[in-house]
C-alpha positions in Angstrom: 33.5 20.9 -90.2 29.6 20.3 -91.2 29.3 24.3 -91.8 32.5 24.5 -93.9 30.7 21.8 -96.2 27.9 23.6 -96.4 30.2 26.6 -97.7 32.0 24.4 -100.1 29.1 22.8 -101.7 27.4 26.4 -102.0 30.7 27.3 -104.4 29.8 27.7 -108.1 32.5 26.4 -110.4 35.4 28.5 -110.1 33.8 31.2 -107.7 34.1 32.1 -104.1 31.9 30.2 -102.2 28.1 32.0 -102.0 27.6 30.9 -98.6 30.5 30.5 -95.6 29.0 30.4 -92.0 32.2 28.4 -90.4 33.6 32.2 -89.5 30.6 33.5 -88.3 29.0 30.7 -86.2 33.3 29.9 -84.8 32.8 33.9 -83.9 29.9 33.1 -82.2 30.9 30.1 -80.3 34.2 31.8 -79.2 31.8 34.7 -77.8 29.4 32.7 -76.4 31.3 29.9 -74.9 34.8 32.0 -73.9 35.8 28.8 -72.2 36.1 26.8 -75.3 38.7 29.5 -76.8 41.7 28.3 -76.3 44.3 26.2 -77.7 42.0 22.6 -77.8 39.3 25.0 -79.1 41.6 26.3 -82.0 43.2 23.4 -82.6 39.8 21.3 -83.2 38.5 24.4 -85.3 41.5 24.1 -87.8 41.5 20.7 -88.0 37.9 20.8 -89.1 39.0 23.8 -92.0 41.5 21.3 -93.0 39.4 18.2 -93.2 36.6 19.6 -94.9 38.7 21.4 -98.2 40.7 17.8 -98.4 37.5 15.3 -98.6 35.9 17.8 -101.3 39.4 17.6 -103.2 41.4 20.9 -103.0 44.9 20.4 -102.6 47.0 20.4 -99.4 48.3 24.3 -100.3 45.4 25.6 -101.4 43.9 24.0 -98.3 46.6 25.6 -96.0 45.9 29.2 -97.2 42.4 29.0 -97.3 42.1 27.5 -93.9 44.9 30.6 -92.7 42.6 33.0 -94.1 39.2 31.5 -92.3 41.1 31.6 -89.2 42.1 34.9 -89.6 38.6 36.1 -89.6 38.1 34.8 -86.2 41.2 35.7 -84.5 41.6 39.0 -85.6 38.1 40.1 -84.7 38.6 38.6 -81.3 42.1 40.5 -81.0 40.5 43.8 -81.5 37.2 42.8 -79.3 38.7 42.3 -76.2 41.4 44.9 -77.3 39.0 47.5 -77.7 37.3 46.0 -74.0 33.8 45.9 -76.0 30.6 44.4 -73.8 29.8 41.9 -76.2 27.5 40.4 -73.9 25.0 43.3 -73.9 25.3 43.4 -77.9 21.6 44.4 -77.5 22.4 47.5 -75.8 22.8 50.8 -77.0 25.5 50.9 -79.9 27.5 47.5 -79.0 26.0 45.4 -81.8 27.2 48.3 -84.6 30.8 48.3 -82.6 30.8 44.7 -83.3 30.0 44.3 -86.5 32.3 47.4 -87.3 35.3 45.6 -85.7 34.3 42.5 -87.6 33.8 44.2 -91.0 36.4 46.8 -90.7 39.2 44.0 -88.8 38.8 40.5 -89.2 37.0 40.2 -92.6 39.6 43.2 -93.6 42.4 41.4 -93.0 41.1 37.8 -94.2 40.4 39.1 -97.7 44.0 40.7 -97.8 45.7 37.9 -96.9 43.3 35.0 -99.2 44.1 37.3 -102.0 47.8 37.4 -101.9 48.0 33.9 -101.1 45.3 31.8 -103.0 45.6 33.4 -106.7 48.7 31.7 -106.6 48.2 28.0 -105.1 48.0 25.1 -106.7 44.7 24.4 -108.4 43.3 27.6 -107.1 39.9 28.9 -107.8 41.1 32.7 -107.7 43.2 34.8 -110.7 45.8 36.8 -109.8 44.3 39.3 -112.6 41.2 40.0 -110.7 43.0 40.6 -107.5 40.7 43.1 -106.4 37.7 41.9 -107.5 38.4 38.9 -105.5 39.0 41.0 -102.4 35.9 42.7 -102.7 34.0 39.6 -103.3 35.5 38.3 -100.0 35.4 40.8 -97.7 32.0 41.4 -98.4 30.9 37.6 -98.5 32.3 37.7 -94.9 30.6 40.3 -94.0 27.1 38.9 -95.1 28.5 36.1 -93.0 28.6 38.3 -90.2 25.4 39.9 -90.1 22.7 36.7 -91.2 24.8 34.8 -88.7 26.4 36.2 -85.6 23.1 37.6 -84.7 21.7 34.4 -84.2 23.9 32.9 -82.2 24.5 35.6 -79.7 20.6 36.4 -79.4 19.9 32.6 -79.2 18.0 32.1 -76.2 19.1 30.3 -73.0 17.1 26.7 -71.9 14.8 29.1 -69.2 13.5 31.9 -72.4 12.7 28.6 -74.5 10.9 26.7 -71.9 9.1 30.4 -71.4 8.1 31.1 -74.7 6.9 28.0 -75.6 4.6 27.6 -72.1 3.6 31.3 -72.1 4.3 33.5 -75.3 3.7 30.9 -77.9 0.1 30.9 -76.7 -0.4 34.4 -76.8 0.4 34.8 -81.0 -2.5 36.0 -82.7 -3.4 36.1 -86.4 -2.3 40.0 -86.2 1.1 39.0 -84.9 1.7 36.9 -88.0 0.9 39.5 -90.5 4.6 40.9 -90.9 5.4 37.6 -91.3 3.5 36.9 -94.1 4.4 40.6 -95.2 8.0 39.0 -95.4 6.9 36.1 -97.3 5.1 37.9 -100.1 7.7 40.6 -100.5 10.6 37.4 -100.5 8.5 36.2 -103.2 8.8 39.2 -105.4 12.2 39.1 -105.6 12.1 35.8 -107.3 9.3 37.1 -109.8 10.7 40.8 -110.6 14.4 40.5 -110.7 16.6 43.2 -110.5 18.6 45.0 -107.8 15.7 47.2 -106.9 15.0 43.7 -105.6 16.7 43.9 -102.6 14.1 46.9 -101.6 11.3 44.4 -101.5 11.8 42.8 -98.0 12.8 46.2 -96.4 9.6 47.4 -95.3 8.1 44.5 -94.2 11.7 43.9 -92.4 10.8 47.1 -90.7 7.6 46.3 -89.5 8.9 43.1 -88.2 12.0 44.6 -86.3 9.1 46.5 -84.5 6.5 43.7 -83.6 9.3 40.6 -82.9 12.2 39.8 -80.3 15.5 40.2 -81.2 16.3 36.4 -81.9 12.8 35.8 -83.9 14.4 38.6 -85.9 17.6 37.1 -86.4 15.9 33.8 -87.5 14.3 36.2 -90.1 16.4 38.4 -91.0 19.3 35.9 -92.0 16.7 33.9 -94.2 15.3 37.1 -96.0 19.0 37.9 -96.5 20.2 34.7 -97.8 17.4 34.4 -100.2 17.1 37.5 -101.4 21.0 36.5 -102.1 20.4 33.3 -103.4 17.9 34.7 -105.9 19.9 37.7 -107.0 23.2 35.8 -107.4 21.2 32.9 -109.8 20.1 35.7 -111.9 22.9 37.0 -112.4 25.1 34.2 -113.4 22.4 32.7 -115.2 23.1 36.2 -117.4 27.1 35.8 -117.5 30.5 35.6 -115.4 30.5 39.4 -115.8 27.4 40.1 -115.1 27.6 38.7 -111.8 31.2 40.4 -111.1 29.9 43.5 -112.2 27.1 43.6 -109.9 27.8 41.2 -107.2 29.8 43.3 -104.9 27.1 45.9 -104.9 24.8 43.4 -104.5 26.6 42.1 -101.3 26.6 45.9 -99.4 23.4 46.3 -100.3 22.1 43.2 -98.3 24.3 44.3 -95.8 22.6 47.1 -95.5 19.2 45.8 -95.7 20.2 42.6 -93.1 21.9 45.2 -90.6 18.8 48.2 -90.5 15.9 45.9 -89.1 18.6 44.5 -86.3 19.4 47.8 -85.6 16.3 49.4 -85.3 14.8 46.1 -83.1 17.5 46.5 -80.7 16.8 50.5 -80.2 13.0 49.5 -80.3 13.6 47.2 -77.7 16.1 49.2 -75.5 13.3 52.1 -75.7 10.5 49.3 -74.6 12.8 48.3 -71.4 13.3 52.1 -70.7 10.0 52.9 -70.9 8.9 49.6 -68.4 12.0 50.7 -66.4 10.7 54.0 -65.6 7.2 53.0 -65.5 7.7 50.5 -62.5 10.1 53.3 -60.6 6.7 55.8 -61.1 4.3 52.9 -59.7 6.3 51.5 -56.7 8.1 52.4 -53.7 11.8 52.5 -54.5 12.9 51.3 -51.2 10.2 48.1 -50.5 9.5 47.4 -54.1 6.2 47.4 -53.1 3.4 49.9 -55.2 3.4 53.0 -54.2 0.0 54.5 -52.6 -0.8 56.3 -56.2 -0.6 53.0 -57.7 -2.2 50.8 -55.7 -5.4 53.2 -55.7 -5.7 53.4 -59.6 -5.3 49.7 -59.5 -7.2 49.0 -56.7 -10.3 50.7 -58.3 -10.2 48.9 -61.3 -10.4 45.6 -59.3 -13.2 47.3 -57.2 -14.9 48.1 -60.5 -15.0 44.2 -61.7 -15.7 42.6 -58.4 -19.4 42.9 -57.7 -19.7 39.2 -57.8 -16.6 38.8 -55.7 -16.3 41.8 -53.0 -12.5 42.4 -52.3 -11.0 41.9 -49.2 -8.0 45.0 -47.4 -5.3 43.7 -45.3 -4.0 47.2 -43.0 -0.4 46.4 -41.5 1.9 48.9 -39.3 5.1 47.6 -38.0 4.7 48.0 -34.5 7.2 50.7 -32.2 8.7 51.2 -35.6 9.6 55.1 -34.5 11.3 54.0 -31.5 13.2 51.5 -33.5 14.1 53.9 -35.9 15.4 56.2 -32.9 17.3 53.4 -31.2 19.3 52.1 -34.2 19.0 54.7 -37.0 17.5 55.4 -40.1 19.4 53.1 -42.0 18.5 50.2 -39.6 14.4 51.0 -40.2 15.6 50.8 -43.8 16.7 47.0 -43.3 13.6 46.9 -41.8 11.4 48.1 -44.2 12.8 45.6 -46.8 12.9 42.3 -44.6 9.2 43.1 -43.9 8.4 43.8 -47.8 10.2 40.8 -48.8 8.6 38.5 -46.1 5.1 39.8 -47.1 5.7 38.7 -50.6 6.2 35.0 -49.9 2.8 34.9 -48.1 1.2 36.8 -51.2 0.0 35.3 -55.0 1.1 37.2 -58.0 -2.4 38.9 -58.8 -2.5 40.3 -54.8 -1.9 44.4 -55.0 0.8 44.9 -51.9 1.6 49.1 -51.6 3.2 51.1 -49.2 0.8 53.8 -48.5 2.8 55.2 -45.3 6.0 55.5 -43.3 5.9 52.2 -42.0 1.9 51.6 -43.3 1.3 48.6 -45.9 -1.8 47.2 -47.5 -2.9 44.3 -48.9 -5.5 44.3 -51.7 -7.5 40.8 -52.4 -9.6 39.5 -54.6 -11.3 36.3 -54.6 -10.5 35.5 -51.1 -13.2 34.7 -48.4 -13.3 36.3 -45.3 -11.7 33.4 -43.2 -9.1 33.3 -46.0 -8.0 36.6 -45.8 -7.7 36.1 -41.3 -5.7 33.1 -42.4 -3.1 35.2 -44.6 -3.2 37.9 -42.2 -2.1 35.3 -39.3 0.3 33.7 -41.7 2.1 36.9 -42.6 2.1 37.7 -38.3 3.6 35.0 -37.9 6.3 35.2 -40.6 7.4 38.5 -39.6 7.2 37.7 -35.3 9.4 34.6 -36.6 12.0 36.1 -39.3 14.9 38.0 -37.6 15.9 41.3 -39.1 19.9 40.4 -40.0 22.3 43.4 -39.4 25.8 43.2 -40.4 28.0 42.8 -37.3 25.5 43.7 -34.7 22.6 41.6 -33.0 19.6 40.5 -35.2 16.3 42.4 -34.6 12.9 41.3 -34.1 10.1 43.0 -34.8 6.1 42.5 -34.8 3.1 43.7 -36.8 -0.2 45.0 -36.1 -2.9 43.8 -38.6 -7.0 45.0 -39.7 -8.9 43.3 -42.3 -11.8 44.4 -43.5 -14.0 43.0 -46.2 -15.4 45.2 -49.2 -19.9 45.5 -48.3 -21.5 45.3 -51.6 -23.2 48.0 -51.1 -20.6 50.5 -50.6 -18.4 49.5 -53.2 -16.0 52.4 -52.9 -12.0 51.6 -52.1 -11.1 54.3 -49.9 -14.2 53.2 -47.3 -12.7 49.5 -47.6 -9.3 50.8 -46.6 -10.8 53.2 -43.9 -12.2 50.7 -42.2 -9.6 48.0 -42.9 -7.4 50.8 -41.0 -9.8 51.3 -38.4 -9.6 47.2 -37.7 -5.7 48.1 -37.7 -6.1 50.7 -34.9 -8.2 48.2 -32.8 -5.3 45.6 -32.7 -2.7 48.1 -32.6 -5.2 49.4 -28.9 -5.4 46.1 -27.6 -1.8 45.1 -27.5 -0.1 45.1 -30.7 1.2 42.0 -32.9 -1.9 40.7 -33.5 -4.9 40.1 -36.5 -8.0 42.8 -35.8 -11.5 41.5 -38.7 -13.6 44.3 -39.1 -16.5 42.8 -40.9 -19.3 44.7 -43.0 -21.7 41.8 -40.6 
């Protein structure tokens, strides 16, 4: 009810409303919130349609077929949304949002402009001619449609409760000045359009809309994006009807495409920006890590591991060798995909004995190292013993057949200042590992630089 008001008090005398988000954001619910469409959900939808033309004093007909038509904007883009079987959810992949906003455009804001305007022309105290029938359609349809894009966007990339609470505790500190700068970009070029009228004034925004799609997240672009649009509306609309009643019927409908066009490019462009980003990290991660274990992969961990060597001479680093003990024979006994289980109970375990900045890589068969930094001597025997433990404690779980325990063999060396080179810390860390793995297995070998 509170954003039809908003549409009807947005209605110049005797003019479609300039604003109508009820559609869009009852859309968006309905897509959102799936549970909340159904017949309660309809029903409380057209009773607020109703109740908000009746209190602003349009007449019970008039009322009716305006309230018809809104609905039919929702129900016919839902019809041909599930009809059609479209993802909505992943809107920000590939081409779903331009199938969207197609069926929207090209269905339910179709087929509500028909409908208002061979039914509302002829109401009682209507707002609408009969003798600009067309006009009237095209001033609908495309009014819904700016509907569509400055609003549906926003609430299907509004963020879920965990994204806030992590932007505001770890992005929001990282803007910089430079991260700003389309914004202000924005701002400027908004400004124009208020100064230098004309309908090379919806060109003003675009480039800066460009450079924004490119630096921001979807949803910061939606929040953008639908102000920039309804603005740069606002503005274009005043001048015109300041000029004359023709003037703005002449123009408006152009007017109206061309922000759709302007609102749609920068969502479309962040959303293939951003699917190229995710790629990119996607493939990325699969080059640096082991695709069975998760853990880095031996290429990785070196060209990481040397950078850490390169920035620790105040803090040597300390190498944690592991080898799952009699893995081979396990791997004879129960099969390869059984030392695959294996493999990824002993990754996982090794994780929740690790912090976030610790470098953990496969660098063999059944070989994993542990790469620390800021960790004293004692510390790292203490994580070494921990993990031991973990893994002598943690029963490998096969489906249908008896659990399997296993053990590990551990060396750990720490990094002599004066022979800061990696490969001689992870020689000797494995030479530590080849002491315990002599004197009896599933135990914790320190091979000290003392």
């Amino acid at each position: 009810m509170l954003t039809c008001l908003m549409g009807i008090l947005s209605r110049p005398t005797n003019l479609l409303a300039f604003f109508w988000p009820a559609n869009a954001v009852l859309l968006g619910i309905f897509l959102r919130l799936p549970q909340l469409n159904n017949t309660g959900g309809w029903l409380g939808a057209f009773s607020g349609y109703i109740l908000a033309d009746l209190i602003t004093g349009n007449s019970l007909v008039l009322t009716l077929f305006l309230t018809v038509s809104n609905i039919i904007t929702v129900s016919v883009s839902l019809f041909f949304i599930y009809l059609t079987r479209l993802n909505y959810r992943n809107y920000n992949k590939g081409f779903t949002f331009l199938y969207l906003f197609s069926i929207c455009a090209l269905a339910g804001c179709f087929a509500s402009a028909l409908f208002a305007v061979n039914t509302i022309p002829y109401a009682p105290n209507t707002f609408m001619s009969p003798d600009r029938k067309w006009i009237d359609f095209g001033m609908w349809w495309t009014g819904e449609i700016i509907n569509c894009i400055t609003i549906l966007p926003l609430i299907l990339a509004f963020p879920a409760r965990a994204e806030f609470h992590h932007f505001f505790t770890k992005d929001l500190p990282k803007i910089s000045f430079v991260h700003l700068l389309p914004l202000f970009a924005i701002i400027i070029s908004v400004i124009f359009t208020h100064i230098f009228f004309g309908p090379g004034a919806l060109l003003y925004p675009l480039a800066a809309m460009i450079w924004a799609a490119l630096t921001y997240r979807l949803f910061s672009l939606t929040i953008v994006n639908s102000i920039v649009c309804l603005v740069t509306y606002h503005s274009l609309t005043s001048f015109y009807l300041s000029e004359s009643s023709d003037a703005y019927f002449s123009t408006a409908i152009s007017v109206r495409i061309g922000l759709c066009m302007l609102g749609l490019a920068p969502l479309v462009l962040a959303i293939i920006s951003s699917n190229r980003h995710e790629l990119y990290q996607r493939v990325l991660y699969m080059a640096n890590h082991d695709s069975l274990t998760k853990a880095m992969n031996r290429h990785s961990f070196f060209e990481q591991g040397e950078k850490l060597t390169k920035n620790s001479k105040s803090q040597p680093l300390t190498a944690i060798m592991m080898d799952i003990d009699h893995f081979k024979k396990m791997n004879d006994q129960y099969g390869h995909h059984t030392g695959d289980l294996v493999l990824q109970n002993f990754a996982d375990q090794v994780r929740t004995c690790l912090r976030s900045e610790d470098l953990f890589a496969r660098i063999g068969g059944e070989e994993f190292i542990i790469l620390l930094s800021c960790t004293e001597e004692y510390q790292a025997h203490q994580i070494a013993e921990r993990i031991r433990q973990v893994i002598e404690s943690t029963p490998v779980h096969q489906q249908g057949k008896p659990d399997i325990y296993i053990t590990v063999s551990i060396g750990v060396a720490k990094q002599n200042p004066d022979d800061p080179v990696l490969q001689h810390l992870v020689n000797t860390a494995d030479q530590a590992l080849y002491q315990a793995k002599s004197q009896g297995r599933n135990q914790v070998m320190i091979a000290s630089f003392h």
